[in-house]
C-alpha positions as CSV (number, residue, x, y, z in Angstrom):
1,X,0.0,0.0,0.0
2,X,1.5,3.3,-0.9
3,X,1.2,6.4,0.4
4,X,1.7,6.2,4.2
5,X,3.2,8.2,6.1
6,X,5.3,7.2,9.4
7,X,3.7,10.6,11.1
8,X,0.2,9.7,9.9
9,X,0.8,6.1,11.8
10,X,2.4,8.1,14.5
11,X,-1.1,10.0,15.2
12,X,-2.8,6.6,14.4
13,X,-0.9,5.2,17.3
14,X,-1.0,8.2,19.9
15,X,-5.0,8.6,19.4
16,X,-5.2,4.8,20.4
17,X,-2.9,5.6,23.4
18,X,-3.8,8.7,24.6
19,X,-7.9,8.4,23.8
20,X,-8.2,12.2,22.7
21,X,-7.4,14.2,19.6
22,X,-5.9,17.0,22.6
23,X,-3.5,14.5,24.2
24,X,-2.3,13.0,21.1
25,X,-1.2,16.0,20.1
26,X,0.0,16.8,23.4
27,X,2.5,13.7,23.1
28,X,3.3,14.5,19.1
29,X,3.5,17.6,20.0
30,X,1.6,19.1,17.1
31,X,-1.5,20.6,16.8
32,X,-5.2,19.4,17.4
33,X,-5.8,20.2,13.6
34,X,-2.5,18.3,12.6
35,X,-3.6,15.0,14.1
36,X,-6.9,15.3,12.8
37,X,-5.6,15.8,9.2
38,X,-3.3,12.8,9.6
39,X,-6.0,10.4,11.0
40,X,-8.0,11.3,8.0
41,X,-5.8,11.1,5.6
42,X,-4.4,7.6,7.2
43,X,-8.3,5.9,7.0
44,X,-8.2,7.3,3.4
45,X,-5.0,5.7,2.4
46,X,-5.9,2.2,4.5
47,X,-9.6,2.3,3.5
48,X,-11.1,1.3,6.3
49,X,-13.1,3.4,9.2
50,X,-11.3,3.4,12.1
51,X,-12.6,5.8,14.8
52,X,-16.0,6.3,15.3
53,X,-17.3,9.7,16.9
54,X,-19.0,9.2,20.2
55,X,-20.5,12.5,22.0
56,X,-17.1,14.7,22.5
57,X,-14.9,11.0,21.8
58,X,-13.1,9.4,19.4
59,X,-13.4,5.9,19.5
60,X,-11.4,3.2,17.9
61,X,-13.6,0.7,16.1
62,X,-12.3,-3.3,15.9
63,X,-10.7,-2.7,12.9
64,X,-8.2,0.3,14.5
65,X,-7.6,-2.4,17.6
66,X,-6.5,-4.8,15.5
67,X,-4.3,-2.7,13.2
68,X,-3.3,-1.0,16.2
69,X,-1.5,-4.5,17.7
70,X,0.4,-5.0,14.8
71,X,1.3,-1.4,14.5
72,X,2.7,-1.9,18.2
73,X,4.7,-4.8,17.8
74,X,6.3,-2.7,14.4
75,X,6.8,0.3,17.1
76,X,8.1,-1.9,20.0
77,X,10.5,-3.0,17.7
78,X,11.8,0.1,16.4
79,X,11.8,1.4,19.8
80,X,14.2,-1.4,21.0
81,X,16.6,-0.5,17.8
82,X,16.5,2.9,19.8
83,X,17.1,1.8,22.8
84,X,20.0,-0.4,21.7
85,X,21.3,2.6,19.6
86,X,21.3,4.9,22.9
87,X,23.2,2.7,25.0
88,X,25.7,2.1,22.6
89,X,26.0,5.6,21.9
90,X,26.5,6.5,26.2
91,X,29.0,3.3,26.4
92,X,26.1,1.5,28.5
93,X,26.4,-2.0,26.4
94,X,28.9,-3.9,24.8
95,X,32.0,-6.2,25.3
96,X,35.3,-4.9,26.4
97,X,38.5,-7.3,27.2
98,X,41.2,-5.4,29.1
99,X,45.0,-6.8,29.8
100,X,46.7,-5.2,32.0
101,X,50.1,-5.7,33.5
102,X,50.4,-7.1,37.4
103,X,51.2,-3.2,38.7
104,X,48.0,-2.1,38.0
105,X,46.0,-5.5,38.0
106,X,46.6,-6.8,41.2
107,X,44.5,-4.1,42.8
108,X,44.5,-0.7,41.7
109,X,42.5,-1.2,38.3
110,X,40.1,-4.5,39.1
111,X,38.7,-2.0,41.4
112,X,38.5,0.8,38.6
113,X,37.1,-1.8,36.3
114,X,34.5,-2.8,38.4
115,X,33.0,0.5,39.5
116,X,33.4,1.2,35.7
117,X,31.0,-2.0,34.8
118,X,28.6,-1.3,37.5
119,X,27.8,1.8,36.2
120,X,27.2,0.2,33.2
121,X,25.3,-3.1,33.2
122,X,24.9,-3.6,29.6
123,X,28.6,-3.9,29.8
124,X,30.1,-7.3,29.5
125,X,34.0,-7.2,30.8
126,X,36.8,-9.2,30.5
127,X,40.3,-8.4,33.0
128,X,43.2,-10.2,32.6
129,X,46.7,-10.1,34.3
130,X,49.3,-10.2,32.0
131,X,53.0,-9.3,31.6
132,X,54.0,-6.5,29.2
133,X,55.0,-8.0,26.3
134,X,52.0,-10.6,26.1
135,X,50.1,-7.8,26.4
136,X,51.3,-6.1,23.0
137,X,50.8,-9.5,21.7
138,X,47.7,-10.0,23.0
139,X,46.1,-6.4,21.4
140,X,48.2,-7.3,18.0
141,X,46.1,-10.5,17.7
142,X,42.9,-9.3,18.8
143,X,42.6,-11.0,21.7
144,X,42.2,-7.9,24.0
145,X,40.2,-4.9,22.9
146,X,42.6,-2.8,25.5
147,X,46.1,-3.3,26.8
148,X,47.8,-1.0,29.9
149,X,51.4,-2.7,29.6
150,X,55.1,-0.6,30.4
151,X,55.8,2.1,27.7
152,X,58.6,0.2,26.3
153,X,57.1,-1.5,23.1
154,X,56.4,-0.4,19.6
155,X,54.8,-2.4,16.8
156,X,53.1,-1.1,13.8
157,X,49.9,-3.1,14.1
158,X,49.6,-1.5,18.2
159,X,48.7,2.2,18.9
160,X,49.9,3.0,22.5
161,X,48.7,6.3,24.6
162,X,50.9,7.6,27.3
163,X,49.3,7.4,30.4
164,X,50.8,10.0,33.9
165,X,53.9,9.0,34.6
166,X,53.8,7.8,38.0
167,X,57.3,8.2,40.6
168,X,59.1,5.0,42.0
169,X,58.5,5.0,45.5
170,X,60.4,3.4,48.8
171,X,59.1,0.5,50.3
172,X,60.4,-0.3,53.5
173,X,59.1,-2.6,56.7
174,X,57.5,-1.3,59.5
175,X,59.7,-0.1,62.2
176,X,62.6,0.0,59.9
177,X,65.4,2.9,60.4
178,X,64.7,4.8,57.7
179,X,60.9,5.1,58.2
180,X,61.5,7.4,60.7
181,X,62.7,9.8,57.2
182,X,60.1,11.8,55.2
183,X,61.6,11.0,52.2
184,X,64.5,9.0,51.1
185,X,67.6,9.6,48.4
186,X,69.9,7.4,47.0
187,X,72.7,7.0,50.1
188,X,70.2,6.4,52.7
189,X,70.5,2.8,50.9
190,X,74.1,2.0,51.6
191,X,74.5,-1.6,52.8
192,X,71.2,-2.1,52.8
193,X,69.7,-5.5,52.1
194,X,67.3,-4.5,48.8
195,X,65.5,-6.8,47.1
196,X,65.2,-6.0,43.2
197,X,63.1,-6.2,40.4
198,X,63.7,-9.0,37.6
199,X,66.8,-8.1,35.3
200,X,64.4,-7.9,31.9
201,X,62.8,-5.0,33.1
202,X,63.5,-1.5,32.1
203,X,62.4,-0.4,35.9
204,X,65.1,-2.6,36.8
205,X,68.2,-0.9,34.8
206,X,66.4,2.5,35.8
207,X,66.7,1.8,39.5
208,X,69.8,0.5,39.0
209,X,71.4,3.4,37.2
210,X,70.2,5.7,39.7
211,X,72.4,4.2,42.4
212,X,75.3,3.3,40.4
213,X,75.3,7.5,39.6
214,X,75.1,8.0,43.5
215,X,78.0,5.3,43.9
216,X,75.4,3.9,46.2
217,X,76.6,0.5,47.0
218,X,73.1,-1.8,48.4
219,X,73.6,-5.5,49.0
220,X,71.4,-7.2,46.2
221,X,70.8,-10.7,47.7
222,X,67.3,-11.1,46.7
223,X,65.8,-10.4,43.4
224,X,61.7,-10.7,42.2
225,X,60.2,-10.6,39.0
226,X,57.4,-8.7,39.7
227,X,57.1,-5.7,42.1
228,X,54.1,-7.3,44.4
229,X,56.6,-10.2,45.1
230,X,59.1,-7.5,46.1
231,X,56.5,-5.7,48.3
232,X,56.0,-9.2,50.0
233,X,59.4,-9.9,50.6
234,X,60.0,-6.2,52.1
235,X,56.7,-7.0,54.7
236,X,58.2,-10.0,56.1
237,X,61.3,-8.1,56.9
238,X,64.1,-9.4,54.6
239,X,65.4,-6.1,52.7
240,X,63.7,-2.9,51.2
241,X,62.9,-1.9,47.8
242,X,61.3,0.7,45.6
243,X,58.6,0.5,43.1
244,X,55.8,1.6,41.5
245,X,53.1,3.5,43.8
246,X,50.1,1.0,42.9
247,X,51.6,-1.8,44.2
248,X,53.3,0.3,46.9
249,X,49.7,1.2,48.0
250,X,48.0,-2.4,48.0
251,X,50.7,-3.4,50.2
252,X,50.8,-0.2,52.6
253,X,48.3,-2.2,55.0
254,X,50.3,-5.4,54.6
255,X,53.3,-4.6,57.0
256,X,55.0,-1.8,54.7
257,X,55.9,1.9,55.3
258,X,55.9,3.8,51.9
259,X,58.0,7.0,51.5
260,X,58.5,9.4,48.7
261,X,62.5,8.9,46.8
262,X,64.4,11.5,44.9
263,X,65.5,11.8,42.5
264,X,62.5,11.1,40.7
265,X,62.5,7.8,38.4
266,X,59.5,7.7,36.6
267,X,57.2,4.3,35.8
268,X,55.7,4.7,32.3
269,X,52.7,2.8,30.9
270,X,50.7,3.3,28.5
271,X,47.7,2.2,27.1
272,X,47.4,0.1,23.6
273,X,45.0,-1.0,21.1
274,X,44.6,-2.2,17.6
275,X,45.8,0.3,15.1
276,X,43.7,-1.0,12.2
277,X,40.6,-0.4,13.8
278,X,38.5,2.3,15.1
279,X,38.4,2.2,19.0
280,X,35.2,1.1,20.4
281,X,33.3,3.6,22.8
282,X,33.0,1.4,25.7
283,X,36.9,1.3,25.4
284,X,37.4,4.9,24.8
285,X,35.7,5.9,27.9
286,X,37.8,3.3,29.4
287,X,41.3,5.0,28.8
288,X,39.6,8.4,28.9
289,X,38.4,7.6,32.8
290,X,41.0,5.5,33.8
291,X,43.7,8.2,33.1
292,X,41.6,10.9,35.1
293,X,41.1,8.3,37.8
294,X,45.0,7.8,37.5
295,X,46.1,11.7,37.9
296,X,44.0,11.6,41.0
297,X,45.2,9.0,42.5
298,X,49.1,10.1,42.1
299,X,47.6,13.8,43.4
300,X,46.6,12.0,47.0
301,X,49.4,9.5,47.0
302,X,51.7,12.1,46.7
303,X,50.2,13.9,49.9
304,X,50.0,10.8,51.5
305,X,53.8,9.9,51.3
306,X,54.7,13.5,52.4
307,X,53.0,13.8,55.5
């Protein structure tokens, strides 16, 4: 049948709802003569009588009822294309798989990630722990949608976003000498027992240099691949160590003292995702959030390890 118009089943559909000619075109917002024009012209076009005038009323004969049911089920439809379309559009639906290295996923971002989800439960989400280099691999092959992993690596197929650069701090157990300092330099680790990060690391050869330009000598009997290891060993007593400040801080109720160290060596990650491929929204809000939520949480940590 040709000849109809969407508004004139529009008014068709808002008569039946709203049982007046007024508060139809209250809810098309249009005017009493404009939904009267369009349910005329919509009986003309469909041949068939479907309101009959009652006193003041309007009333929908059993023809308009049962055109009106399959005009719903065409509207509910269309509605839930809408719907769909709207939470898409305000990142409220989807799938998002994250990697991140253990720094930030042994704590600090699972708790990010969650309050993230919540506030969107359309949102199906995937966290993984994973090393830095699996992690580039990981985005390259397109088994992550979003990678946080040291910013280290380069590959054509990757595009990587800096995220703040976040300071090394000390980590030292309770009670030890030097927690009794506000913050600590290079010499306040001679002959100390310090327990180090794995030798494939760059934090490792940054931490490293730093001392080695001091002519700090520290006595390097215990080494860790990963920096909550290190944290561990430093709560049961056995040496000191620095590291990033989101381990530092899942630890700093575990038997740890955390202070601030100069000079500054910075930890640098970054955030990575497919290059080939447009970024997805629920993952763009992702980085966009997670880097505010980062730069606020360096603002209070810093305040923290100064007082």
């Amino acid at each position: 049948m040709r000849g109809l118009n969407p508004r004139q089943i529009e008014a068709f559909r808002a008569l039946i709802l709203a049982g007046s000619v007024g508060s139809a075109a209250n809810l098309l917002n249009v005017s009493q003569p404009a939904v009267s024009r369009m349910i005329r012209d919509f009986q003309h076009h469909v041949g068939l009588v479907l309101f009959e005038r009652r006193g003041t009323r309007l009333v929908p004969t059993s023809e308009a009822l049962s055109l009106y049911a399959e005009v719903e089920r065409t509207f509910v439809g269309l509605e839930h294309i809408a719907k769909t379309a709207t939470e898409l559009r305000t990142r409220r639906t989807g799938f998002l798989r994250i990697a991140a290295l253990p720094a930030l996923a042994n704590g600090f971002l699972p708790r990010f990630a969650g309050r993230f989800a919540t506030e969107r439960p359309r949102l199906d989400l995937v966290l993984s722990g994973l090393v830095s280099h699996a992690i580039l691999t990981a985005v390259v092959h397109g088994q992550c949608d979003l990678g946080f992993a040291e910013a280290t690596f380069e590959h054509a197929a990757v595009r990587a976003e800096p995220m703040p650069k976040a300071p090394y701090v000390a980590v030292l157990p309770q009670g030890h000498r030097l927690a009794r300092k506000a913050r600590l330099r290079p010499k306040d680790f001679e002959g100390e027992n310090f327990v180090s990060l794995g030798n494939s690391g760059l934090s490792r050869f940054r931490i490293d240099r730093v001392f080695t330009e001091h002519g700090v000598n520290r006595v390097l009997r215990i080494e860790a691949p990963l920096s909550e290891i290190a944290c561990a060993l430093v709560a049961s007593g056995v040496g000191v160590t620095l590291c990033e400040p989101f381990t530092a801080h899942e630890y700093s109720t575990r038997g740890i003292v955390v202070r601030p160290f100069e000079p500054r060596i910075e930890f640098e990650f970054a955030a990575l995702y497919a290059a080939a491929q447009r970024t997805s929204l629920p993952a763009r809000e992702f980085i966009d959030s997670f880097r505010a939520h980062v730069t606020d949480f360096l603002r209070r940590q810093a305040w923290r390890t100064q007082s």
